[in-house]
C-alpha positions as CSV (number, residue, x, y, z in Angstrom):
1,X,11.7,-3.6,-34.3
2,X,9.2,-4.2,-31.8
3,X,10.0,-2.9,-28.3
4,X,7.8,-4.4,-25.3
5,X,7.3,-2.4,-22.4
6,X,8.9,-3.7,-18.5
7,X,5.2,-4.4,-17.5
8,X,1.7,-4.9,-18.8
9,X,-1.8,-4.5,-16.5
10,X,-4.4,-7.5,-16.2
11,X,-7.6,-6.1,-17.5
12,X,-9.8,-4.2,-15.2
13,X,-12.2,-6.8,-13.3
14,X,-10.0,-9.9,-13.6
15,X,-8.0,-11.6,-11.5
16,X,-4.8,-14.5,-12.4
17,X,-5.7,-17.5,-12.0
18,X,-2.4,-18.8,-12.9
19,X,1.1,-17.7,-12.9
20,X,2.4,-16.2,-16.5
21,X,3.9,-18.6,-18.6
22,X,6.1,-16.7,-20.3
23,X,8.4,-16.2,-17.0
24,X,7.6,-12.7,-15.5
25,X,5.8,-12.5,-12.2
26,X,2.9,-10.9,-10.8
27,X,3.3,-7.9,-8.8
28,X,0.5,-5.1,-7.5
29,X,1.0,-2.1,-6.2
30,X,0.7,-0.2,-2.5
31,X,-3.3,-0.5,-2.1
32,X,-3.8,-3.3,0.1
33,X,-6.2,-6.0,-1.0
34,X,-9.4,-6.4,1.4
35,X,-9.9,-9.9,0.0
36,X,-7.8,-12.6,-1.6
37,X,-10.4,-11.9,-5.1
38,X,-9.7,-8.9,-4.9
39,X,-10.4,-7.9,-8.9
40,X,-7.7,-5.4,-10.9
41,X,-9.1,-2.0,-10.4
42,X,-11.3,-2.4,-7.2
43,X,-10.5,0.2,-4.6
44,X,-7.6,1.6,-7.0
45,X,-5.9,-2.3,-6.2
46,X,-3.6,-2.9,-9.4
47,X,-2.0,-5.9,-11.0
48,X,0.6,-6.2,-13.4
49,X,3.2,-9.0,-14.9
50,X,7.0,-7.9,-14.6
51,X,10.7,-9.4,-15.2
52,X,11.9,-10.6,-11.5
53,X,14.1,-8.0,-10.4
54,X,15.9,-6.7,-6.9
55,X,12.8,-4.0,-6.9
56,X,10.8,-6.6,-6.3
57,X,9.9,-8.5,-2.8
58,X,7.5,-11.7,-2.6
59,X,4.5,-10.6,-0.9
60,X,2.8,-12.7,1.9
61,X,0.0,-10.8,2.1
62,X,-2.4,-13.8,0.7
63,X,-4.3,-12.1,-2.4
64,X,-4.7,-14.6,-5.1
65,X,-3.3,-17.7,-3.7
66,X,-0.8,-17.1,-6.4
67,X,3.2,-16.5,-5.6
68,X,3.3,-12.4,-6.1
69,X,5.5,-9.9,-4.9
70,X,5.2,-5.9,-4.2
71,X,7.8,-2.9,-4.7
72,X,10.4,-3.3,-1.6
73,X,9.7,0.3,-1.0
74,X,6.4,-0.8,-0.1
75,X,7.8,-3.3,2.5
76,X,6.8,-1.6,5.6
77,X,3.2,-1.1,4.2
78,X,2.9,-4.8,3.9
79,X,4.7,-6.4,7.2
80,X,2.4,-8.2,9.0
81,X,-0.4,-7.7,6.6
82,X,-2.9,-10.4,5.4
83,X,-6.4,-10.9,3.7
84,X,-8.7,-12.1,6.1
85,X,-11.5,-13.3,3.9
């Protein structure tokens, strides 16, 4: 029996150009993004695909120009926060 893990990482130097198909979402973690193409592994940013969960919150930050969300306990880290360029 195959057993798939609760996330898998975008390849270093890419970034989604769509949403995943198969459901999950798109969720990075606490680095803020200095540019909405921002790439997987620049800076330390990271990118994943998850299930939607209640750990999750949907981000307004403006990375990607993609819906995504962050960690809530990363909420305060991203209030008011967005990509200028």
């Amino acid at each position: 029996m195959e057993v798939s893990a609760p996330f898998d990482y975008y390849p270093t130097g890419s970034l989604p150009k769509e949403l995943p198909a198969d459901g999950r979402v798109i969720v990075h973690n606490h680095v803020l993004p200095v540019s909405r193409t921002q790439r997987h592994g620049v800076n330390g940013f990271r990118f994943w695909r998850a299930q939607l969960s209640d750990r999750l919150e949907k981000c307004e930050c403006g990375w990607s120009g993609l819906r995504h969300y962050h960690l809530k306990k990363y909420s305060k880290l991203f209030e008011g926060f967005r990509v200028r360029r």
